[in-house]
C-alpha positions as CSV (number, residue, x, y, z in Angstrom):
1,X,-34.4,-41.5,32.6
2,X,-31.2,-43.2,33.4
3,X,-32.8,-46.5,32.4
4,X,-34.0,-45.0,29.2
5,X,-30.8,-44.5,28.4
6,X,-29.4,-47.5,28.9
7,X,-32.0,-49.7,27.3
8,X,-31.3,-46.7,24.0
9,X,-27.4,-47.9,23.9
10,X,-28.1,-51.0,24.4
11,X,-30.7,-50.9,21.1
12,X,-28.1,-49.3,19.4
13,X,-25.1,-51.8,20.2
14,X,-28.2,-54.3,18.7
15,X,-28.3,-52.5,15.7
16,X,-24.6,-52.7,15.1
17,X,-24.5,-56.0,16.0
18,X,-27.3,-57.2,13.5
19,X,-26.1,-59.5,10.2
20,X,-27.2,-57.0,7.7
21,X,-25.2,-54.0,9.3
22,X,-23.6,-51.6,6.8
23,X,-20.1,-49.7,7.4
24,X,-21.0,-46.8,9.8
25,X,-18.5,-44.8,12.4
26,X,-18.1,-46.5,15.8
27,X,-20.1,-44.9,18.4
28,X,-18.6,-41.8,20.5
29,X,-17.6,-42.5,23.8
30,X,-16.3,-39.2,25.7
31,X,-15.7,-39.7,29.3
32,X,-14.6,-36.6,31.0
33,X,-11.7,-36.7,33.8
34,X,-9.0,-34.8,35.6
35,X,-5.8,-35.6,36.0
36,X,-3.7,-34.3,39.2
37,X,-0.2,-35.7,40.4
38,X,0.5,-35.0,44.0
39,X,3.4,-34.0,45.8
40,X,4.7,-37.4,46.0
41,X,4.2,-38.2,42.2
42,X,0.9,-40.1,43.2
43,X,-1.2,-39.9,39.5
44,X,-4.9,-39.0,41.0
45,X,-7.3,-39.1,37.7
46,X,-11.4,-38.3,38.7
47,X,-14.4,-38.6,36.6
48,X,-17.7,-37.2,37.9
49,X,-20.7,-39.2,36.9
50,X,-23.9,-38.6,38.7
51,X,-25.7,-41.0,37.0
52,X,-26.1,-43.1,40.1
53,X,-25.4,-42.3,43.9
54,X,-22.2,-44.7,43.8
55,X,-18.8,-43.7,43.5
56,X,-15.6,-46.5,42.5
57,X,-12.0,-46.3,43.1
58,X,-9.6,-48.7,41.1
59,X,-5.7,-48.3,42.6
60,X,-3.1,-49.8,40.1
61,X,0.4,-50.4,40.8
62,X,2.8,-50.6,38.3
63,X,4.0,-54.0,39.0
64,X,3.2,-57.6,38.6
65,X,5.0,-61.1,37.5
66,X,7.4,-59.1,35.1
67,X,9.3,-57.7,38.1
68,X,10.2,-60.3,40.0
69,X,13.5,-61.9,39.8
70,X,14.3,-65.6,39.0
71,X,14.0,-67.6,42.4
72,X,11.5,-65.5,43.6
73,X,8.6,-65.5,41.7
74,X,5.4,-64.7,42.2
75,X,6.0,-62.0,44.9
76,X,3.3,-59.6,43.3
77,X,0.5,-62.2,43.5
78,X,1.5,-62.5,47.5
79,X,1.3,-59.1,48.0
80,X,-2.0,-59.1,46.3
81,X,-3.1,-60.9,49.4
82,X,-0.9,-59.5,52.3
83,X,-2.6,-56.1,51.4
84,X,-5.6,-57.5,53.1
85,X,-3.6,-58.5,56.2
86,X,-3.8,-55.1,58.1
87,X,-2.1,-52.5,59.3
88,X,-1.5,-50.8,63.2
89,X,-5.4,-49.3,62.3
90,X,-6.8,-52.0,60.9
91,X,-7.1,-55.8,61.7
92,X,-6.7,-58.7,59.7
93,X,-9.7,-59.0,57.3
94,X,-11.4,-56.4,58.8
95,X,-10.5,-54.3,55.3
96,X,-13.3,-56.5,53.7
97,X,-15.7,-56.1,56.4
98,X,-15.6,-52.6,56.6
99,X,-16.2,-52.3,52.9
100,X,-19.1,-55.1,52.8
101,X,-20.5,-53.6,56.3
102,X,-20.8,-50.1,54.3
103,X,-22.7,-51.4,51.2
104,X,-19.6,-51.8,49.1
105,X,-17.6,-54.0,47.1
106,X,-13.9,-54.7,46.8
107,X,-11.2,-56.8,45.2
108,X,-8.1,-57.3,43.7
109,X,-6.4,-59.0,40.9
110,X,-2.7,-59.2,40.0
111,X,-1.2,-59.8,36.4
112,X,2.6,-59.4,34.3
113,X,2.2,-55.6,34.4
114,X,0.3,-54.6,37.0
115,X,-1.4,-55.1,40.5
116,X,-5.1,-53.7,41.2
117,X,-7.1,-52.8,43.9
118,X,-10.6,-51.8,43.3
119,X,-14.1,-50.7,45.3
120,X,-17.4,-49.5,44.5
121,X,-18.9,-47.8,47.6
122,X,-22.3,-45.6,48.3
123,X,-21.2,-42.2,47.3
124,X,-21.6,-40.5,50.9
125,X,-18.9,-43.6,51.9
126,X,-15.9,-42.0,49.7
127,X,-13.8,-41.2,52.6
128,X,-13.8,-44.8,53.4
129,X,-11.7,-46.7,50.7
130,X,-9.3,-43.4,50.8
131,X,-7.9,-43.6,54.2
132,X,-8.3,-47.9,53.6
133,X,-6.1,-47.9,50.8
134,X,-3.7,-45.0,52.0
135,X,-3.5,-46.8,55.1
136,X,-2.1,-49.8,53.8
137,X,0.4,-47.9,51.5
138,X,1.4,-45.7,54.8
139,X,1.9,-48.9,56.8
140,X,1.1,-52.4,56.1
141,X,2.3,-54.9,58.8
142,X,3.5,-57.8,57.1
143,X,4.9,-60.8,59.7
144,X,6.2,-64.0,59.6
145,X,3.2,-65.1,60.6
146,X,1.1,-63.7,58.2
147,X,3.8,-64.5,55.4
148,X,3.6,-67.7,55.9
149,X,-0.5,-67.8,56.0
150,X,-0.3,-66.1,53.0
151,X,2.2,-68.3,51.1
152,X,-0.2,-71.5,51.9
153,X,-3.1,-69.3,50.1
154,X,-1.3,-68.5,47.3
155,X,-0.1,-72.1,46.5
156,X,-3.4,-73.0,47.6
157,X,-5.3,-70.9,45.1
158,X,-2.6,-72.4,42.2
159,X,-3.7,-75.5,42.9
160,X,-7.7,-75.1,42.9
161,X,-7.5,-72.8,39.8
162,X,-4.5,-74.3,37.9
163,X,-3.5,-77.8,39.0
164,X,-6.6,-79.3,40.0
165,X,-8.5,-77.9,36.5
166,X,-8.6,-79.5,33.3
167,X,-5.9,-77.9,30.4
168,X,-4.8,-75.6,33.6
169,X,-1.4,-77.0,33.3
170,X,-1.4,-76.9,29.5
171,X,-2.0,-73.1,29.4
172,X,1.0,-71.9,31.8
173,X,3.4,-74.4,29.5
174,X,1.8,-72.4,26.5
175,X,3.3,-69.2,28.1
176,X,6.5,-70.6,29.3
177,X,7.2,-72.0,25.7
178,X,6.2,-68.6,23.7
179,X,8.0,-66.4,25.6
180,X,12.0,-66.2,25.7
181,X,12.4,-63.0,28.3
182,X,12.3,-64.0,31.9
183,X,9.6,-61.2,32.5
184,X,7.1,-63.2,31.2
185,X,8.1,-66.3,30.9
186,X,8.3,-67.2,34.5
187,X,6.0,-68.7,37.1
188,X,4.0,-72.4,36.6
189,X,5.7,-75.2,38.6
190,X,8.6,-73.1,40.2
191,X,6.6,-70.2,41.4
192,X,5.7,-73.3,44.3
193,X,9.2,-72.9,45.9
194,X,9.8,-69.2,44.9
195,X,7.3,-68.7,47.3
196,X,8.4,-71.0,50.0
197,X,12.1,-69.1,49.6
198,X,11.5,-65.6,50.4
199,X,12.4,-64.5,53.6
200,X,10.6,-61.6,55.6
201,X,13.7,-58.9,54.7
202,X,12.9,-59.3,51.0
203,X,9.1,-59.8,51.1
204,X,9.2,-56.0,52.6
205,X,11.9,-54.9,50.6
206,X,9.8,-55.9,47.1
207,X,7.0,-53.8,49.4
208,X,9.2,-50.4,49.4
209,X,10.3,-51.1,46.2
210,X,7.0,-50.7,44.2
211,X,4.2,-50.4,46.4
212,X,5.1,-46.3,46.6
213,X,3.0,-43.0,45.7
214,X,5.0,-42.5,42.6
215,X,4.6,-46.1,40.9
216,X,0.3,-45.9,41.2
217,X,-2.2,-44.6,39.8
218,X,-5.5,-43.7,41.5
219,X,-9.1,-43.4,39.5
220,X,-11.9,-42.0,41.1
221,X,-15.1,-42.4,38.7
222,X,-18.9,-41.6,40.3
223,X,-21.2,-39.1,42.3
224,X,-19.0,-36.5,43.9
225,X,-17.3,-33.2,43.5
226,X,-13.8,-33.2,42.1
227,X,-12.7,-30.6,43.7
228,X,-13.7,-32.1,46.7
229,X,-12.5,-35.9,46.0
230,X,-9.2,-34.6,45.3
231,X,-8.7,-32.4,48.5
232,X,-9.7,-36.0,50.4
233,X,-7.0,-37.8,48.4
234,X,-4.4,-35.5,49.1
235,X,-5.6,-35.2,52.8
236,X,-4.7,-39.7,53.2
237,X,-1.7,-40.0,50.4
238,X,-0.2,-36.8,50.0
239,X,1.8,-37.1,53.2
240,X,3.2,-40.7,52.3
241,X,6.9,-40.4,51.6
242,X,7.9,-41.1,47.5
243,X,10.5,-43.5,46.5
244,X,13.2,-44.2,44.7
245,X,12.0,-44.9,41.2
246,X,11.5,-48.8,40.6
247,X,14.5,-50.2,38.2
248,X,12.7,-50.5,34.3
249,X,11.9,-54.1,33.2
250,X,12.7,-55.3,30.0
251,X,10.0,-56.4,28.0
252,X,12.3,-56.9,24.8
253,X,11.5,-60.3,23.0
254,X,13.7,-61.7,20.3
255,X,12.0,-63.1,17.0
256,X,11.0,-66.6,17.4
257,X,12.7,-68.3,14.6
258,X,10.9,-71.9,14.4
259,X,7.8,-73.5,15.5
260,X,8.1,-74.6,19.3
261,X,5.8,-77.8,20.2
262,X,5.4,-79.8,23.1
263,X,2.7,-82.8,24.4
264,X,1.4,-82.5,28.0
265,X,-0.7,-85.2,29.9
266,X,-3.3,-84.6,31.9
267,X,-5.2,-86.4,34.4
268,X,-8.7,-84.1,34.8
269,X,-8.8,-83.8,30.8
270,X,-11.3,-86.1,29.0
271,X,-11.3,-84.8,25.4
272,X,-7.2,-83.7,23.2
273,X,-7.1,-80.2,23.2
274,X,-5.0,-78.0,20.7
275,X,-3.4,-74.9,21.8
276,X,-1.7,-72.3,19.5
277,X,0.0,-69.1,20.2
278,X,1.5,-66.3,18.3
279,X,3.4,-64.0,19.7
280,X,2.5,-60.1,18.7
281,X,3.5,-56.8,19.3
282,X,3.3,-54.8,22.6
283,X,-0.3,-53.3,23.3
284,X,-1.5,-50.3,21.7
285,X,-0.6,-50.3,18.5
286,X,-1.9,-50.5,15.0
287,X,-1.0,-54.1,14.6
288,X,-2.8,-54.9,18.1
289,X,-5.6,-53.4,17.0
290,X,-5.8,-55.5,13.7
291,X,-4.9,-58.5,15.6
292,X,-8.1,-58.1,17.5
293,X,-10.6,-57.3,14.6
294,X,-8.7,-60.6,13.0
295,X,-9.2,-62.6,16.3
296,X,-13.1,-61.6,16.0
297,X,-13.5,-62.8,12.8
298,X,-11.4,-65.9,12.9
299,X,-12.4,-67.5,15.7
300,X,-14.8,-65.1,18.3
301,X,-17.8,-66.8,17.9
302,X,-20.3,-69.1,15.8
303,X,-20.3,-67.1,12.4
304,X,-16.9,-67.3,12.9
305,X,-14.5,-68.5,10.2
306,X,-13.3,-71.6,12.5
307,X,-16.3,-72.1,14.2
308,X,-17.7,-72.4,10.9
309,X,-15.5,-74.8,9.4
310,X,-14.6,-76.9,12.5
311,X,-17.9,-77.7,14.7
312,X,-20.4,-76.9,12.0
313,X,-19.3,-77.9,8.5
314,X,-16.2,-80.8,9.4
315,X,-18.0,-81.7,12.9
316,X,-14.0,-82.3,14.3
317,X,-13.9,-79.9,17.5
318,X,-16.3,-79.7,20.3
319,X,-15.8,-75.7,20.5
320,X,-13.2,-73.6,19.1
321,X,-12.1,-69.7,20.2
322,X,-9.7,-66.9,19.4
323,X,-8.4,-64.5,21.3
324,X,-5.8,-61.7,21.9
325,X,-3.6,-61.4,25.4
326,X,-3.0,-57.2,25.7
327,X,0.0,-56.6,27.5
328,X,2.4,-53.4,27.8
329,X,5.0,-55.7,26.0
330,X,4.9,-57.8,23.8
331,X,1.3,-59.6,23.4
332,X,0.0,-62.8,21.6
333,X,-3.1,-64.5,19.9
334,X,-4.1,-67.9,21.0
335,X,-6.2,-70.3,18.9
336,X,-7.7,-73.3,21.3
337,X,-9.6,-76.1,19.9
338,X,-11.4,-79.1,22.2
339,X,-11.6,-82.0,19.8
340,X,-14.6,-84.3,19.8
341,X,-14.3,-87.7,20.4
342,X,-12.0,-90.3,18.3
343,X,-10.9,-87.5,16.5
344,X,-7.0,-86.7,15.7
345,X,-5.0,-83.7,16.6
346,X,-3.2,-83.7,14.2
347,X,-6.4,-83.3,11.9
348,X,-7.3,-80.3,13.7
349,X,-4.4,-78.8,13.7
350,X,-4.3,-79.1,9.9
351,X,-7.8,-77.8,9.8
352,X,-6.7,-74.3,11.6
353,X,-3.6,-73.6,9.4
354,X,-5.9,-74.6,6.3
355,X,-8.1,-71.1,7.5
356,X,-5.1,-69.0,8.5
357,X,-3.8,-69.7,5.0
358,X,-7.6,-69.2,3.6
359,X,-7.1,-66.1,5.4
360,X,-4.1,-65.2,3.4
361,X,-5.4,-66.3,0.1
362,X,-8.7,-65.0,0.8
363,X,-9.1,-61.8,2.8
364,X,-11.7,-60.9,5.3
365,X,-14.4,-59.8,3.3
366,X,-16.3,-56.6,4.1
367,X,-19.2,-57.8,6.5
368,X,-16.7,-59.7,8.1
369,X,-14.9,-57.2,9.0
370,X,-17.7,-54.9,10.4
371,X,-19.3,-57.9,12.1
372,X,-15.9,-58.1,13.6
373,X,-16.1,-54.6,14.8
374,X,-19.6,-54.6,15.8
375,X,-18.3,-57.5,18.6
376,X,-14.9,-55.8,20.3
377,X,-17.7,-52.7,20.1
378,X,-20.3,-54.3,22.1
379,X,-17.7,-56.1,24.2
380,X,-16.0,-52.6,25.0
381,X,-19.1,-50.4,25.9
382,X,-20.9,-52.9,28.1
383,X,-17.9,-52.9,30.3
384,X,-18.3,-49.5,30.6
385,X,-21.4,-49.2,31.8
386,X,-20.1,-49.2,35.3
387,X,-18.5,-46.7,37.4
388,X,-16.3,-49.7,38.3
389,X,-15.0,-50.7,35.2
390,X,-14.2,-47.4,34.5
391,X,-12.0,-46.4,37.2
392,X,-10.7,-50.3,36.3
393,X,-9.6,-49.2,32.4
394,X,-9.1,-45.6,32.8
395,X,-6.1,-47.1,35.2
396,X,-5.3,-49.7,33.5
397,X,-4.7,-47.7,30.6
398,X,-2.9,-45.3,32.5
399,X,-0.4,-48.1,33.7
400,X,0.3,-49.7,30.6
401,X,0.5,-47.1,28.4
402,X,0.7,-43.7,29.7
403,X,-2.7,-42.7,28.1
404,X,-5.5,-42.5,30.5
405,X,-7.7,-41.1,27.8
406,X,-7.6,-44.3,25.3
407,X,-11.0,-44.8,27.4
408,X,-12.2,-42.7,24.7
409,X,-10.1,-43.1,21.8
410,X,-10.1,-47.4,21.4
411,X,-13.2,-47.4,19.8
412,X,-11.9,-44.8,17.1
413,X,-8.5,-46.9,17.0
414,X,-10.2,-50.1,16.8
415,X,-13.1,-48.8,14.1
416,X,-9.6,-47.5,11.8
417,X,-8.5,-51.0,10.9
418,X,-8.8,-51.8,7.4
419,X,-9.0,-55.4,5.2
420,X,-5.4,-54.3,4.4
421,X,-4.3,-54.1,8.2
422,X,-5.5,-57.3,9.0
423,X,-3.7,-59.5,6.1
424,X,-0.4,-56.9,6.9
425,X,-0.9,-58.9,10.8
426,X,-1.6,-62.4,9.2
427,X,1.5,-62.2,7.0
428,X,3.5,-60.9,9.8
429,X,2.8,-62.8,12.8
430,X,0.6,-66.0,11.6
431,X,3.5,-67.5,10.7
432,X,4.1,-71.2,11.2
433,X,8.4,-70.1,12.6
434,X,6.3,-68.0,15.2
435,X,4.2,-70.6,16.0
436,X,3.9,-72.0,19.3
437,X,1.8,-75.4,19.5
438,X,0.8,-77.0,23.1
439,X,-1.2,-80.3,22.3
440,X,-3.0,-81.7,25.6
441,X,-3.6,-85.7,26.0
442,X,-6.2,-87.0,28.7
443,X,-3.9,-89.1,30.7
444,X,-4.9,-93.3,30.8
445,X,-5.8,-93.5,34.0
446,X,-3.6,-96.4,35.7
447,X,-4.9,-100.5,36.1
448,X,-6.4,-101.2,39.3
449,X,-4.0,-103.7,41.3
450,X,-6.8,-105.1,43.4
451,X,-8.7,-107.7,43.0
452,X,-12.6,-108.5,42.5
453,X,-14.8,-109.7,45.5
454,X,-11.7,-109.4,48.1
């Protein structure tokens, strides 16, 4: 029965998703929750669903890049790690083990705004990630010996997934030149020695600081009872002490008032590559919304408008994408093109302002619009499919924007945009003074000094 389902929304995403689709309302998604906050301002949201015997807890902490100070960057990322370095109860590593040695799965991911922690466990297992995760809140033992482990990881992990990739480099200088507001500006080549310069005292202080009851949010989405799930939480968090509140970060960005461009070189890249941002407004709002409907239609996939004119019809770019970055401040849209070869950047970057300005002369037209739709629809609903992703957004959403139910309101808020919506976005942020332009060059790789047959 639960399959049936399944295989029914997933015919029914087809449907919406076909060429010939006419204007309908966005499907319904209701997902049902609780919200409790404990004694110690701990936000505890639950959502039954007995569809399967699996229950998933996503932890979010209200902190990431945008509170760290300058000199001492990346903090939140190293904590994302030390929270696996154990506690007086529980060994290093042995967080993972006892997790994979009960059937589950667990991980964590750090961002600007936020730090997660997330699990999907066997339902008779909930007790299990509860006391894990209070435990480390209660009392993680952080030493110099595991700072310093966890400082080589870190930098370790910036090089295999930044430095040593192709355009890796390229996108951090994107961000560093489209932001003005140290919040998210920061990180790339000095995160390196912010690392190396935090001593013990403040690595534990940043701890205290934000990694307390009342700056988290807990989401509890699968088979159990709520009554029952939240009498377990309060029974491992209720008893760990609040704090004071964590100072607000300003998120405030001043209007950019020209275009900002810069060339980078880089060794691993074998084709130019154009990168464009725009910078938007803060998450959640109408013009977000239209931003993403826009991003769709411009550049999310091959019936797309650049797709269309850039690989098919002018044959100029090896692939072409669009996208929108969601933050709880101010976001942006990126346009990245991968030319083909002995072709110019500077023709491809004519190319893209030639359909952002066909844009403005010419707006979306109706199917493109719902085509648009149809995508961020199908996109949304088969991330929810799981328990896990879930817990992940009903958190997430919690965190940014102090709405745990747009879980079942972003498909209504998302369906509302109109052709007029979109062209009020184009005019208002596609501008070429709010452009931010990021042009990567394969780097010639230097003359052999040696010589033949020696």
């Amino acid at each position: 029965m639960r399959e049936a389902s399944k295989i029914l929304t997933t015919l029914i995403v087809c449907v919406l998703l076909s060429v010939g689709a006419v204007a309908q309302q966005a499907p319904k998604v209701r997902i049902d929750f609780k919200e409790t906050v404990l004694k110690n301002g701990l936000r505890v949201i639950t959502a039954e669903d007995h569809q399967a015997p699996v229950v998933s807890l996503a932890l979010t902490y209200n902190v990431g890049g945008a509170n760290e100070r300058k000199g001492r960057g990346e903090f939140a990322h190293l904590f994302e790690h030390l929270m696996f370095q154990g506690t007086q109860n529980v060994g290093p590593g042995e967080y993972s083990n006892l997790i994979l040695n009960n059937g589950g799965i667990a991980n964590a991911t750090t961002g600007d705004d936020r730090t997660a922690y997330f699990e999907t466990l066997p339902a008779n297992q909930l007790e299990l990630p509860l006391f894990l995760e209070a435990d480390r809140l209660r009392g993680l033992s952080v030493t110099e010996g595991r700072l310093d482990k966890e400082r080589n990881v870190v930098q370790e992990e910036r090089r295999m997934r930044v430095l040593n990739q192709p355009y890796g480099r390229s996108d951090e200088v994107l961000t560093e030149m489209l932001y003005d507001n140290f919040a998210y500006k920061h990180g790339g080549m000095d995160s390196m020695e912010d690392i190396n310069a935090a001593s013990l005292e403040e690595i534990k202080e940043f701890f205290k600081t934000y990694y307390a009851p009342n700056n988290a949010v807990l989401v509890l989405v699968g088979d159990f009872k709520t009554d029952e799930a939240v009498a377990l939480v309060k029974k491992y968090f209720e008893d760990i002490p609040r704090q004071p509140d964590p100072p607000a970060v300003d998120l405030s960005e001043p209007e950019q008032k020209a275009e900002r461009r810069t060339t980078v070189e880089d060794a691993l890249a074998r084709a130019p590559q154009v990168s464009l941002g725009f910078k938007a407004s803060r998450g959640n709002t109408p013009d977000l919304y239209a931003l993403q409907i826009l991003s769709a239609a411009l550049g999310g996939g091959r019936s797309s408008r650049l797709y269309q004119k850039l690989v098919k019809e002018r044959e100029i770019v090896n692939d072409i994408s669009c996208s929108v970055d969601e933050r709880s401040g101010p976001s942006a849209l990126y346009i990245t093109a991968t030319l083909r070869p002995d072709k110019k950047t500077e023709e491809t970057e004519a190319a893209i302002y030639e359909e952002i300005e066909r844009v403005r002369r010419e707006p979306l037209s109706d199917l493109e619009i719902e085509k648009a739709k149809n995508a961020t629809t199908l996109a949304f609903i088969s991330k929810i499919q799981t328990s896990l992703f879930r817990a992940i957004f009903i958190s997430l959403y919690a965190g940014y924007f102090n709405d745990p139910n747009l879980i079942n309101t972003w498909l209504d808020k998302t369906d509302a945009v109109t052709k007029e919506d979109v062209a009020r976005v184009v005019e208002k942020y596609l501008r070429p003074t709010n452009r931010t332009v990021v042009i990567t060059m394969p780097k010639a790789k230097a003359a052999s000094t040696g010589t033949a047959g020696q």
